[in-house]
C-alpha atoms as a printed R data frame, in Angstrom:
    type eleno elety resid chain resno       x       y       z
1   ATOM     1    CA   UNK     A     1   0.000   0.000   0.000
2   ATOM     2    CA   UNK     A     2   1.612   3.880  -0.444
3   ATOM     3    CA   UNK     A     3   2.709   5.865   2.013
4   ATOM     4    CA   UNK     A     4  -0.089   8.190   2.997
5   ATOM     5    CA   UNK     A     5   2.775  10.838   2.261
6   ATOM     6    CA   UNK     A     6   3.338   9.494  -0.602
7   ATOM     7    CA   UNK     A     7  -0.299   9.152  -1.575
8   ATOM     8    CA   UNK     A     8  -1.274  12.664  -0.804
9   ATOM     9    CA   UNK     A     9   1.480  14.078  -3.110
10  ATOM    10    CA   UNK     A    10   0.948  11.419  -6.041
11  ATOM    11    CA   UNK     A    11  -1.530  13.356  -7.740
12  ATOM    12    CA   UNK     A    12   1.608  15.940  -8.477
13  ATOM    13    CA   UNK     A    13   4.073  13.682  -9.688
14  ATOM    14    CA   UNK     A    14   3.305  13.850 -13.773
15  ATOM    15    CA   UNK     A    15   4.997  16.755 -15.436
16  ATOM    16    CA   UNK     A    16   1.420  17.741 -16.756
17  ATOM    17    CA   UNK     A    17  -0.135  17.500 -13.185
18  ATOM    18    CA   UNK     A    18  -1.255  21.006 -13.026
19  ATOM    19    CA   UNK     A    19  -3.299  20.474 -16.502
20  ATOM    20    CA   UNK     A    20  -4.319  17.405 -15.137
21  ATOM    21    CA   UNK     A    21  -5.813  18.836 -12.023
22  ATOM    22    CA   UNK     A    22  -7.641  21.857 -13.636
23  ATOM    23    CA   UNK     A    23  -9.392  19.482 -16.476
24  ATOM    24    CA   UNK     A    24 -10.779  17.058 -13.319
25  ATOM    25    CA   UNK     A    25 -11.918  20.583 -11.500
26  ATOM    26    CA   UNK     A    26 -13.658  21.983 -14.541
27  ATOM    27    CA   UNK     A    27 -15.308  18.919 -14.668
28  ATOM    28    CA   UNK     A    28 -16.733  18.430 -11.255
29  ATOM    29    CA   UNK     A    29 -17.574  22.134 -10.835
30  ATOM    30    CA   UNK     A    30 -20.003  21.391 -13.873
31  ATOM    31    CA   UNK     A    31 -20.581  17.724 -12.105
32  ATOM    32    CA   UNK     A    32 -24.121  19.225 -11.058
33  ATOM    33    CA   UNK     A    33 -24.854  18.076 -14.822
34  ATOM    34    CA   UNK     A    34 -23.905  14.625 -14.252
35  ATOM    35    CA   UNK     A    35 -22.299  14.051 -17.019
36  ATOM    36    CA   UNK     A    36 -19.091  15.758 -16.554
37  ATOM    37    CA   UNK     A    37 -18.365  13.406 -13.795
38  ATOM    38    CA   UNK     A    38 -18.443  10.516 -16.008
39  ATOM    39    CA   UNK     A    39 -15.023  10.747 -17.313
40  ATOM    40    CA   UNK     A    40 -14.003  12.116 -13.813
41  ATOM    41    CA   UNK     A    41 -14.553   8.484 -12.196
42  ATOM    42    CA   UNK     A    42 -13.670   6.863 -15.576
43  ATOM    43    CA   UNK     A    43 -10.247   8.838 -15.038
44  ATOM    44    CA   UNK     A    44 -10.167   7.020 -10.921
45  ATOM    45    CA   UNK     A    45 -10.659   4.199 -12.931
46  ATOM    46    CA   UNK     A    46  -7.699   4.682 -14.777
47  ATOM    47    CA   UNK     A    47  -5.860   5.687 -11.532
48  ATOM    48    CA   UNK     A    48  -6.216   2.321 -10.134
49  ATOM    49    CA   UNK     A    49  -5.642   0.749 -13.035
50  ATOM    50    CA   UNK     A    50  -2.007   2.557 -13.361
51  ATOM    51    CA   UNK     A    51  -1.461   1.831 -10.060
52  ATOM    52    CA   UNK     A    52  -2.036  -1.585 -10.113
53  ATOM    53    CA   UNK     A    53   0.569  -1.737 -12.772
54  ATOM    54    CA   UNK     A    54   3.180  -0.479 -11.024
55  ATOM    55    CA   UNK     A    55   3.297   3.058 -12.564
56  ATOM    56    CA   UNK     A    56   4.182   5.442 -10.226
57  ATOM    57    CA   UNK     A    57   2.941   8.318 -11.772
58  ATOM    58    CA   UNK     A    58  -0.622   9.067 -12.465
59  ATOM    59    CA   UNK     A    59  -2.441   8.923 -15.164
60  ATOM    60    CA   UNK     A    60  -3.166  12.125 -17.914
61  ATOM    61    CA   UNK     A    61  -6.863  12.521 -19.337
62  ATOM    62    CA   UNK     A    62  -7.079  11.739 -22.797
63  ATOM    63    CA   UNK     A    63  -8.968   8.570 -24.587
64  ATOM    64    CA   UNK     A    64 -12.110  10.208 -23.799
65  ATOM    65    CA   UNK     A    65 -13.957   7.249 -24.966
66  ATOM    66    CA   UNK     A    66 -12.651   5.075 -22.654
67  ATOM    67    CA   UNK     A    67 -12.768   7.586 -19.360
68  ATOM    68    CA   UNK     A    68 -17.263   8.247 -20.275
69  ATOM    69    CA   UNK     A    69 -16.889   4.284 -21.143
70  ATOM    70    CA   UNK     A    70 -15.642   3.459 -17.850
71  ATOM    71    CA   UNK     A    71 -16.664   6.259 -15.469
72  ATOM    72    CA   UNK     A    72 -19.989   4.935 -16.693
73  ATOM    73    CA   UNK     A    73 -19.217   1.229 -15.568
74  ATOM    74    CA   UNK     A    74 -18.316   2.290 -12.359
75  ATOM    75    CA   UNK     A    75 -21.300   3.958 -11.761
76  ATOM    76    CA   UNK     A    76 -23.318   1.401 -12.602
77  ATOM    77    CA   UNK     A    77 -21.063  -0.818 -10.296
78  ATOM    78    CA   UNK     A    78 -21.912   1.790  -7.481
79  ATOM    79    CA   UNK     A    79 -25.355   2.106  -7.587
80  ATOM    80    CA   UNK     A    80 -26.034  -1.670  -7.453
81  ATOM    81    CA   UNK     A    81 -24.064  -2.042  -4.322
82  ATOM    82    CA   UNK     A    82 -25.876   1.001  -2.642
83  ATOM    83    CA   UNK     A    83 -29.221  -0.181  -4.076
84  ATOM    84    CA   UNK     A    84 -30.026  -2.052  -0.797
85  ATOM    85    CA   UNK     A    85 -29.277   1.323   1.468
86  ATOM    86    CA   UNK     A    86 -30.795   3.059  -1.069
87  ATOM    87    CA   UNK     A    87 -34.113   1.131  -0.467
88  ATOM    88    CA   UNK     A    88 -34.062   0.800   3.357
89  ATOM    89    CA   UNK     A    89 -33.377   4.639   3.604
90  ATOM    90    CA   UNK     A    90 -36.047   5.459   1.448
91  ATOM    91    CA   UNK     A    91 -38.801   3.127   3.367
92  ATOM    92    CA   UNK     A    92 -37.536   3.756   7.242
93  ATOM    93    CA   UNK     A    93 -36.250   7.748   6.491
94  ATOM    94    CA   UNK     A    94 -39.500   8.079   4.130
95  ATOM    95    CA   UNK     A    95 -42.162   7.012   5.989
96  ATOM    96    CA   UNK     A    96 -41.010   8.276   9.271
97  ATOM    97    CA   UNK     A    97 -41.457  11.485   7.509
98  ATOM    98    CA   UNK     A    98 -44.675  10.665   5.947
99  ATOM    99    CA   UNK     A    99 -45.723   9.834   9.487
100 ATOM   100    CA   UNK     A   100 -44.669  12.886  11.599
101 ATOM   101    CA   UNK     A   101 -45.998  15.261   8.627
102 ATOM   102    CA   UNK     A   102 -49.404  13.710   8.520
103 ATOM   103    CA   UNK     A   103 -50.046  11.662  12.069
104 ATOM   104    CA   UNK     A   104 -51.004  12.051  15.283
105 ATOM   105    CA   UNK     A   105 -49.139  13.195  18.428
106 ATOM   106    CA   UNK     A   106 -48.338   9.513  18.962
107 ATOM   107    CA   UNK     A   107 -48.036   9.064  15.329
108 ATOM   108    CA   UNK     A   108 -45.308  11.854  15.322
109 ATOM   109    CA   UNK     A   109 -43.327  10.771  18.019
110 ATOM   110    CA   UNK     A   110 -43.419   7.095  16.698
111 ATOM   111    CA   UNK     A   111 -42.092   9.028  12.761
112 ATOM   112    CA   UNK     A   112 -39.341  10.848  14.760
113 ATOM   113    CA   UNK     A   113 -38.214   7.532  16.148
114 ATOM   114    CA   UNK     A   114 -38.662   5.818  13.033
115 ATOM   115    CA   UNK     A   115 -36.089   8.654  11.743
116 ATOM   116    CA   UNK     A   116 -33.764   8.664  13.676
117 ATOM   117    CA   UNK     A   117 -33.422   4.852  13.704
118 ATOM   118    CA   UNK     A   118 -34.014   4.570  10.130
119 ATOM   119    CA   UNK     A   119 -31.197   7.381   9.199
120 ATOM   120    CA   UNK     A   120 -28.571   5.430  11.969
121 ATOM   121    CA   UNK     A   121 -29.592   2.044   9.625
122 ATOM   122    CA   UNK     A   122 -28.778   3.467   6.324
123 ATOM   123    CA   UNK     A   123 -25.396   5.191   7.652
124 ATOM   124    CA   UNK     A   124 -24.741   1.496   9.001
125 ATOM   125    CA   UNK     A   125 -25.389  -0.083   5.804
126 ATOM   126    CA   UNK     A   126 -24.086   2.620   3.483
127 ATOM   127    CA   UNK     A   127 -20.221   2.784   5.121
128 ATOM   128    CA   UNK     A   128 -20.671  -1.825   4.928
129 ATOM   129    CA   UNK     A   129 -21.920  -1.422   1.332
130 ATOM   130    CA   UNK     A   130 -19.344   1.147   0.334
131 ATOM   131    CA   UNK     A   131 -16.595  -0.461   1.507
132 ATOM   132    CA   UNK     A   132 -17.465  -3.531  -0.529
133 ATOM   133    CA   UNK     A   133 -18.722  -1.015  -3.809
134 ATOM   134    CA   UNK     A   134 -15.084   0.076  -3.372
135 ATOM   135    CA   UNK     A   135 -13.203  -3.153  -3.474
136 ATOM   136    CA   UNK     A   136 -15.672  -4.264  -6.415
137 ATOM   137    CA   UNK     A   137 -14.792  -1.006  -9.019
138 ATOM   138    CA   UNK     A   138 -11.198  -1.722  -8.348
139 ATOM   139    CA   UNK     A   139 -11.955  -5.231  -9.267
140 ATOM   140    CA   UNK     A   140 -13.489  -3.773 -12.490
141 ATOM   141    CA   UNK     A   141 -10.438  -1.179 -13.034
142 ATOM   142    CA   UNK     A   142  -8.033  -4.548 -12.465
143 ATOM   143    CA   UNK     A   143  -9.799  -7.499 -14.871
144 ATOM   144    CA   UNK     A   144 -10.818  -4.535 -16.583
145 ATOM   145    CA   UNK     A   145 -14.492  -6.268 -16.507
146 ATOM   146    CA   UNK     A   146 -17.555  -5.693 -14.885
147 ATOM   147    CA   UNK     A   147 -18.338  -9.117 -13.936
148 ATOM   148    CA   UNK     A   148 -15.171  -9.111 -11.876
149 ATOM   149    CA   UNK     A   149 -16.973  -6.209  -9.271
150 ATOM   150    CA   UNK     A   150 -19.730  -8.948  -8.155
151 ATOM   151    CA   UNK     A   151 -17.406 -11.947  -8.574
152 ATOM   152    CA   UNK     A   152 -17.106 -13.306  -4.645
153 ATOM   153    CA   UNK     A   153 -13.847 -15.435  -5.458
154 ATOM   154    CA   UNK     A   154 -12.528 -12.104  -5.930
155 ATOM   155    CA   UNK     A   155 -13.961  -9.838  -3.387
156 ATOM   156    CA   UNK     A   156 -13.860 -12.299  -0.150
157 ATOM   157    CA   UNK     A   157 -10.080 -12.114   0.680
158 ATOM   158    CA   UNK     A   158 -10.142  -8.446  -0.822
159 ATOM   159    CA   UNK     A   159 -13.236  -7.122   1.758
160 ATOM   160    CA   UNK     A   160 -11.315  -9.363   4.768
161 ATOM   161    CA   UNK     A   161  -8.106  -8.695   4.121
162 ATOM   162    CA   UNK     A   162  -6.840  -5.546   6.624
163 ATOM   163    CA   UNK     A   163  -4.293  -4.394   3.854
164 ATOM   164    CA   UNK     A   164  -7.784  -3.017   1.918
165 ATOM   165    CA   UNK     A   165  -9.795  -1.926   5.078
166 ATOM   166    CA   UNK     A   166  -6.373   0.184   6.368
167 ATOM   167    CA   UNK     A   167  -6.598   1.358   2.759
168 ATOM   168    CA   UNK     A   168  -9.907   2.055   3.211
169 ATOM   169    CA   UNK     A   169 -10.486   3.803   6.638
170 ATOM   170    CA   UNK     A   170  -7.474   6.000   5.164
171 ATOM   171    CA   UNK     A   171  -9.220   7.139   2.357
172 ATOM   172    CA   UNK     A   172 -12.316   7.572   4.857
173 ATOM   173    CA   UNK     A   173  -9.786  10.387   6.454
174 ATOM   174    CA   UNK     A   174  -8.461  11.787   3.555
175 ATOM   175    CA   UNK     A   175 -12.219  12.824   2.593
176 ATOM   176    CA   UNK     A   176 -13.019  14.034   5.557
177 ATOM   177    CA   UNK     A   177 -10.292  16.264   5.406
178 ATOM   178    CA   UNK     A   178 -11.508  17.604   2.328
179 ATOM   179    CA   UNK     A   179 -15.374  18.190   3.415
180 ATOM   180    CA   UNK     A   180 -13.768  20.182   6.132
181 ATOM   181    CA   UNK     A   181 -11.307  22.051   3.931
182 ATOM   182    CA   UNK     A   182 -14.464  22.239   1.711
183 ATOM   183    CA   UNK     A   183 -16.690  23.649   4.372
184 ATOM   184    CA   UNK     A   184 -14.463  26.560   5.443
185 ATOM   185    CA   UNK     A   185 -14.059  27.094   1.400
186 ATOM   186    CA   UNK     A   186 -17.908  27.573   1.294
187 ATOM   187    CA   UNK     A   187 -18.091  30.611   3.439
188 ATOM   188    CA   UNK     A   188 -16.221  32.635   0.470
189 ATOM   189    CA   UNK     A   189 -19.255  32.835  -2.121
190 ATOM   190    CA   UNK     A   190 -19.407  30.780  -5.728
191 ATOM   191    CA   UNK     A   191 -15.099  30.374  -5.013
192 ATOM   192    CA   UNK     A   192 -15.755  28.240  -2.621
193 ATOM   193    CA   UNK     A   193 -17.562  26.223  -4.136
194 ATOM   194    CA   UNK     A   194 -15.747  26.087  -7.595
195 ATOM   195    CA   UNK     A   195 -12.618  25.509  -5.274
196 ATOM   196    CA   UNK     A   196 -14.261  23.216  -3.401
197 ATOM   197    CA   UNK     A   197 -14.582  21.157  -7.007
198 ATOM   198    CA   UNK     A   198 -10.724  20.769  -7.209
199 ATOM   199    CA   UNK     A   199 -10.340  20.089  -3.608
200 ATOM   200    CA   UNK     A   200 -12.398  16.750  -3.872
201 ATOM   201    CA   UNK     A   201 -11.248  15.898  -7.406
202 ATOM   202    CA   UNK     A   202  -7.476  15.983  -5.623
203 ATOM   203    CA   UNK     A   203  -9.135  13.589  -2.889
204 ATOM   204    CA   UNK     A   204 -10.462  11.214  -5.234
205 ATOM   205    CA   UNK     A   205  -7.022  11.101  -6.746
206 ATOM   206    CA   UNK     A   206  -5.677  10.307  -3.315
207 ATOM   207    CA   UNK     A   207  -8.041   7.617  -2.447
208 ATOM   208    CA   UNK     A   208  -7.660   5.490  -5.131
209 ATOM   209    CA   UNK     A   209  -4.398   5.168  -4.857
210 ATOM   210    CA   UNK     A   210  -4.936   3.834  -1.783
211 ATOM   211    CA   UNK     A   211  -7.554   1.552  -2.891
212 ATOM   212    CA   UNK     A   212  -5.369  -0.095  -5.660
213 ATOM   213    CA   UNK     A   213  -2.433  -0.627  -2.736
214 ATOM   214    CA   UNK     A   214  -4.701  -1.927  -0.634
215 ATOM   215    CA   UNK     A   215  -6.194  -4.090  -2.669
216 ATOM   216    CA   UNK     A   216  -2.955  -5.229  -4.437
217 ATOM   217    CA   UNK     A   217  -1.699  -6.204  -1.079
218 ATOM   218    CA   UNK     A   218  -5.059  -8.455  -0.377
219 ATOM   219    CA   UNK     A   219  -5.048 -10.240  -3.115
220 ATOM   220    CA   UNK     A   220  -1.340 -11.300  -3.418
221 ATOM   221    CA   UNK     A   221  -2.028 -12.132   0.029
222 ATOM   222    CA   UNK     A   222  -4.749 -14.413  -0.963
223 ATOM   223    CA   UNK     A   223  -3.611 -15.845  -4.014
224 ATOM   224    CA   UNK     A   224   0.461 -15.960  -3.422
225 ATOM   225    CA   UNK     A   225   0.651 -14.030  -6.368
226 ATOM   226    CA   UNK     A   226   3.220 -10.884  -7.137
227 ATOM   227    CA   UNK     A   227   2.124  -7.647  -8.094
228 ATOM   228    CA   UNK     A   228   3.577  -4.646  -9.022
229 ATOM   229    CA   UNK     A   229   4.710  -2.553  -6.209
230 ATOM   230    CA   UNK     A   230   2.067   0.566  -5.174
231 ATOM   231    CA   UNK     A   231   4.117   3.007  -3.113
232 ATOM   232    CA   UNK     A   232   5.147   0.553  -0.197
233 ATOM   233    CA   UNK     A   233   3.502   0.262   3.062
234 ATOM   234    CA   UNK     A   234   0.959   3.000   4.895
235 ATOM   235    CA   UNK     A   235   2.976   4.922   7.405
């Protein structure tokens, strides 16, 4: 797995990083028309995919094709992991509020319960089924096929192993660190915002780097096998 150091400054070590950077903001600043961010994940996609080659340095945009191609894939890998908390929000969170807008005193206390329950239940099961959804578009970015995102033989040792949840829990940080970043950005009006856009692009950089190290370290733990190096171990 990289360095977290390492990680953090990866993004930077291309001679065309800067141009790099700028086309990924544009794009999510306009991401609020969804499909700029297609070739935004299709270029994570292509992160992991260098990474898990051995390439230390990241990836340029280009082959615009292939980013929409598989920034689309992913997506679609996504949202059928986070189906399931996608469903149990919308019945617990849902109805509570159906309930508390349109019952009773009792009826309103029982919706405010239902709520708050409900909400703690799809946080639960959004952070399980992430952390799998993670482990299964690197799987897609690796065998380069979507099958291999909901193949188990793949994903058991990947979603077990500790390499990929350190990995994980890392990348966990390194967003939060941006949403905070992020939320001090927001009090300068419309710059915070479009700053805000490279900020997270910059973080999704990060964490899929260390996604592909974790998960290179999982499965040549599980299969014997031996990969190309991602950036050593986390420190």
């Amino acid at each position: 797995m990289p360095q977290i150091s390492d990680a953090i400054t990866y993004p930077t070590e291309h001679d065309d990083w800067v141009t790099t950077i700028l086309i990924g903001g544009v794009l999510s600043v306009f991401g609020f028309l969804l499909l700029p961010l297609l070739p935004v994940y299709g270029y994570v996609v292509r992160v992991i995919r260098h990474s898990l080659e051995g390439d230390p340095r990241p990836p340029t945009f280009g082959d615009w094709e292939e980013l929409v191609v598989d920034g689309a894939k992913a997506v679609l890998v996504g949202a059928v992991y986070m189906l399931i908390p996608g469903i149990v929000g919308g019945v617990t969170v849902g109805g509570s509020l159906v309930a508390i807008a349109t019952g009773t005193r009792g009826g309103t206390a029982t919706g405010i319960a239902g709520f708050v329950i409900g909400g703690l239940l799809t946080v639960l099961l959004s952070l399980v089924f992430g952390y799998v959804a993670v482990a299964a578009v690197v799987a897609f970015a690796d065998e380069r096929r979507v099958g291999a995102a909901f193949d188990l033989d793949i994903l058991k040792p990947v979603v077990l192993s500790g390499a990929y949840a350190t990995a994980w829990v890392f990348s966990l940080v390194v967003f939060l660190a941006a949403s905070v970043l992020v939320g001090v950005l927001n009090g300068i009006p419309i710059l915070g915002v479009v700053v805000g856009a490279f900020v997270f692009f910059y973080a999704q950089v990060v964490a899929a780097r260390l996604w592909a190290g974790g998960y290179a370290d999982a499965r040549t733990e599980a299969d014997g096998t031996t990969r190309p190096d991602v950036g050593g171990s986390v420190a």
